[in-house]
Backbone bond lengths (Angstrom), bond angles and torsions (degrees), N, CA, C in turn:
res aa  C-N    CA-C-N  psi(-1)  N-CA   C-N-CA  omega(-1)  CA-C   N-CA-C  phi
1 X - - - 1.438 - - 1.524 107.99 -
2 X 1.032 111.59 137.02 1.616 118.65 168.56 1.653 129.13 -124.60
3 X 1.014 97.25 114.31 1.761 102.60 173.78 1.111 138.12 -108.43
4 X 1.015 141.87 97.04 1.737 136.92 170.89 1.119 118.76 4.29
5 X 1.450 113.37 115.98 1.758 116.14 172.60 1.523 111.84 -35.54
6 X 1.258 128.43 -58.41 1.386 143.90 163.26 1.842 99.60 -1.48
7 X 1.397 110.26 -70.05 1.578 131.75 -175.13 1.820 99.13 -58.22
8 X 1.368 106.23 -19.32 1.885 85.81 -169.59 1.681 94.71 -150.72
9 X 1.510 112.22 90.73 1.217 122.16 -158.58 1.878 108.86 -74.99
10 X 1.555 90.83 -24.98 1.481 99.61 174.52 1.335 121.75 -96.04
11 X 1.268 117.25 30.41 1.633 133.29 179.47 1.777 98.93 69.42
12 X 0.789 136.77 -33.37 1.604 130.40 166.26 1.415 132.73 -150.31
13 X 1.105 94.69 169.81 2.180 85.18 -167.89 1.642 87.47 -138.68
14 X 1.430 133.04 151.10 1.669 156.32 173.03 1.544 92.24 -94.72
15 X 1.388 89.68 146.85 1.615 101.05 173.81 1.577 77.36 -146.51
16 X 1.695 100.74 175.17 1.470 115.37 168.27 1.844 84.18 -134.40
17 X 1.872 97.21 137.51 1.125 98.16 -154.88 2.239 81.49 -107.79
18 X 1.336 87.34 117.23 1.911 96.57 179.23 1.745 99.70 -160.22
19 X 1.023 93.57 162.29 1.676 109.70 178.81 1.342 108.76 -81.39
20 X 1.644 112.02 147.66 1.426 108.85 168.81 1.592 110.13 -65.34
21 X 1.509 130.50 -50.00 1.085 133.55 -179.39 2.005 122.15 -79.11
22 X 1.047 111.22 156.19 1.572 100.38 170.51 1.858 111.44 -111.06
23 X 1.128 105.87 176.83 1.666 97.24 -165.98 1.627 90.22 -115.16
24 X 1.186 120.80 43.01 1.757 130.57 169.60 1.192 95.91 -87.14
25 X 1.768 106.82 157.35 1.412 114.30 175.84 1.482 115.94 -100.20
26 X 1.513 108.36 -13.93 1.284 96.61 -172.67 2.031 90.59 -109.99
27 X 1.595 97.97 151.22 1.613 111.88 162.87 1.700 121.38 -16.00
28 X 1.363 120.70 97.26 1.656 123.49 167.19 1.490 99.08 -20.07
29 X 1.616 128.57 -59.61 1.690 137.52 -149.07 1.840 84.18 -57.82
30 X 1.564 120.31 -57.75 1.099 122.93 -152.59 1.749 114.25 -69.11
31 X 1.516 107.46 -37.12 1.234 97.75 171.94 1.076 109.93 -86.77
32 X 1.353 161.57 21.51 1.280 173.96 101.02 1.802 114.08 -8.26
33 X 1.513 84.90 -58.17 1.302 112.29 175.43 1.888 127.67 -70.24
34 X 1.325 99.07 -9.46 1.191 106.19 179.65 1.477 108.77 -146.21
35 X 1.550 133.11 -1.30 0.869 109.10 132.87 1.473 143.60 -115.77
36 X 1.954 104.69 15.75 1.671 114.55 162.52 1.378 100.77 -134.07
37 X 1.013 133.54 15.92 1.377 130.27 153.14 1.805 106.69 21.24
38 X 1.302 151.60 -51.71 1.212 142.07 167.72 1.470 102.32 -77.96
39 X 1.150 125.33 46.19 1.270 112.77 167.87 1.637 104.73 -146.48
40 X 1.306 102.49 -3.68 1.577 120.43 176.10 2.126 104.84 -50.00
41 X 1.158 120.67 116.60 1.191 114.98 156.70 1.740 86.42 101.56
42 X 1.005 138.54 -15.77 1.515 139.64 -161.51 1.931 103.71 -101.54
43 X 1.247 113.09 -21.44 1.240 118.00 165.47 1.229 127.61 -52.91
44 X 1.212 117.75 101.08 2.073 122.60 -164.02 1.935 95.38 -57.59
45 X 0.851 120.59 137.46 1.543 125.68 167.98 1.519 99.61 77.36
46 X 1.236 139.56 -2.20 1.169 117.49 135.76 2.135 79.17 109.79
47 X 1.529 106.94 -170.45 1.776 112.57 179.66 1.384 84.51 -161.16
48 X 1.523 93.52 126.37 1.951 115.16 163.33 1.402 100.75 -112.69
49 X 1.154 103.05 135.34 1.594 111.24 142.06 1.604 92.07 61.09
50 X 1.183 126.64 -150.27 1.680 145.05 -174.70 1.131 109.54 -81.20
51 X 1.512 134.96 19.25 1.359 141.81 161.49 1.048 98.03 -48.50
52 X 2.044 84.81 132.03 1.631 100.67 154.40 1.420 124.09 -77.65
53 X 2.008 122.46 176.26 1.328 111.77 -161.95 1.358 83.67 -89.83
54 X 1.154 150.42 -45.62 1.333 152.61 -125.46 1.598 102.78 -114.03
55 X 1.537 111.05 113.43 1.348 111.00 171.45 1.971 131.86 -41.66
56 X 1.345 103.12 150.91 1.817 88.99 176.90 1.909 91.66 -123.86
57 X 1.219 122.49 0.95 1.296 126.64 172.03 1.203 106.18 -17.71
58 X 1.055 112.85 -64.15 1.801 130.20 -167.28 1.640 106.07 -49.48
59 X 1.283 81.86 -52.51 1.885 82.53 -177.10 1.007 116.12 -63.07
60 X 1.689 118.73 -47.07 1.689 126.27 180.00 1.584 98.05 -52.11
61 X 1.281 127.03 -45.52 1.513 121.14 -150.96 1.751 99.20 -88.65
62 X 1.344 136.61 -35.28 0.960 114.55 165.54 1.565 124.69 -133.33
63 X 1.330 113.41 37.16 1.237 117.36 166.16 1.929 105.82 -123.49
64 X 1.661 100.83 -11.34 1.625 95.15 -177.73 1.851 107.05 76.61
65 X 1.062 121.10 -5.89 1.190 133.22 175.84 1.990 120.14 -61.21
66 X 1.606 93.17 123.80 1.807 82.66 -173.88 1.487 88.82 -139.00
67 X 1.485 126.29 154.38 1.053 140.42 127.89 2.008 128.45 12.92
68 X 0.515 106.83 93.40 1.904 100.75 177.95 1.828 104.14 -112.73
69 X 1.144 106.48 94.71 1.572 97.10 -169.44 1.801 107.67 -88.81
70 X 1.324 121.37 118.58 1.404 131.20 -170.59 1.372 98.68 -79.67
71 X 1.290 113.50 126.02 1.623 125.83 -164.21 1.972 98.13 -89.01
72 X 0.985 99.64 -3.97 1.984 104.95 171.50 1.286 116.37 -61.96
73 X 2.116 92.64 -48.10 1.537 101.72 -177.06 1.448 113.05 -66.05
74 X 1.343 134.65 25.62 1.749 115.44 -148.04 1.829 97.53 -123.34
């Protein structure tokens, strides 16, 4: 991938490369809930649905980068 210096003023920027969503069947909140249970409610922005834990903000905001979910995998 290549981006315009413009996009990375400090010669480079880290991403962690993961999906917003996970491909589990049951609710992110629920396995959360049973398998970190002290971490329930401690999640900044909260977990919907098959949300992932780990933000992709970063990517959306300066790589323009979104999600394409392949309906094969489903």
């Amino acid at each position: 991938m290549t981006v315009g210096e413009d996009q990375f003023p400090k010669g480079h920027e880290t991403f962690f490369i993961v999906a917003p969503t996970t491909m589990q069947q049951r609710l992110t909140s629920e396995l959360l809930e049973e398998k970190f249970p002290e971490l329930v409610g401690k999640v900044k922005g909260g977990v919907e649905g098959n949300g992932g834990l780990i933000s992709t903000l970063k990517a959306k905001r300066m790589l323009d980068w979104e999600e394409v979910i392949d309906n094969r995998m489903k």
